[in-house]
C-alpha positions as CSV (number, residue, x, y, z in Angstrom):
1,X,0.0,0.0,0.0
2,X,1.7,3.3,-0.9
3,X,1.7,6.7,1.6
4,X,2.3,9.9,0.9
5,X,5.2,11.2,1.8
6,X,5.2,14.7,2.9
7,X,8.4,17.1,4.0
8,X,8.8,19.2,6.5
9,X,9.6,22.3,5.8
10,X,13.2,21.8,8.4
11,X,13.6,18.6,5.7
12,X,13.0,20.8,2.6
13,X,15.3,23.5,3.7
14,X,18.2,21.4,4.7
15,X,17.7,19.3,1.2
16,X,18.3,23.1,-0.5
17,X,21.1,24.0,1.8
18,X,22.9,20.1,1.4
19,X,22.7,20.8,-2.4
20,X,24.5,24.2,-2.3
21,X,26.9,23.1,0.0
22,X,28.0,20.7,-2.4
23,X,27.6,22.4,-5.3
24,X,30.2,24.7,-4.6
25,X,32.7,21.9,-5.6
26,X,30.5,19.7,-7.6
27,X,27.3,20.5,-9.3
28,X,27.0,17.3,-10.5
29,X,27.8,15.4,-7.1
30,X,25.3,17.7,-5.6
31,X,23.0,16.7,-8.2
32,X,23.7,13.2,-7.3
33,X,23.0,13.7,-3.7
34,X,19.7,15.3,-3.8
35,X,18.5,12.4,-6.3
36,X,19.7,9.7,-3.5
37,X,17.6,11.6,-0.5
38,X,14.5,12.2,-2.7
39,X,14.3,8.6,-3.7
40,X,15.4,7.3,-0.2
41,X,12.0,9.7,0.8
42,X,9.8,7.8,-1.4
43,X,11.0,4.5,-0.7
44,X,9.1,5.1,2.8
45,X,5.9,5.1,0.2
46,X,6.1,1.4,0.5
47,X,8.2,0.7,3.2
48,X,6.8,3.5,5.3
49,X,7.8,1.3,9.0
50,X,11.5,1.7,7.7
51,X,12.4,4.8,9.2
52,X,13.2,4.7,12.8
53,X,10.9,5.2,15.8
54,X,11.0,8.6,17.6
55,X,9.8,7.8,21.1
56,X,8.4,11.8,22.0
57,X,6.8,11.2,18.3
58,X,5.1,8.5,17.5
59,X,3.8,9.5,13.9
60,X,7.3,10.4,13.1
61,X,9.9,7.8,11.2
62,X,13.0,9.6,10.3
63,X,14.6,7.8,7.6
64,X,18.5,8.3,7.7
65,X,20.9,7.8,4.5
66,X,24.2,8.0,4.1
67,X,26.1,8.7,0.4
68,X,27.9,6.0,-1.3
69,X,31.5,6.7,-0.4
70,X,32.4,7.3,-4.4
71,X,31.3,10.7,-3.6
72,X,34.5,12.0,-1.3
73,X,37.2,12.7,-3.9
């Protein structure tokens, strides 16, 4: 069964601020970056129990990811 996924506005920001970060040395590693977290965000469509549990937050299941270490140069 697929969920919508909805960002906060915290997530949104920090997504924006990730990709300029990087693209100040690579546009097209920062490209790559933001394309991981987006679809790492819609994976919890299906998998929606995948993020972890928040104890003070119970609706809330931050999903961390980390970047495939090809990106460091």
């Amino acid at each position: 069964m697929d969920r919508g996924i909805r960002w906060s506005v915290w997530a949104a920001d920090d997504l924006v601020a990730v990709a300029e970060h990087i693209s100040r040395d690579s546009e097209s590693y920062a490209a790559t970056v933001v394309r991981e977290l987006v679809a790492a965000a819609r994976s919890l469509r299906v998998f929606a129990e995948r993020g972890r549990r928040v104890p003070t937050q119970p609706c809330r299941r931050p999903l961390v990811t980390f970047c495939d270490s090809s990106f460091s140069h």
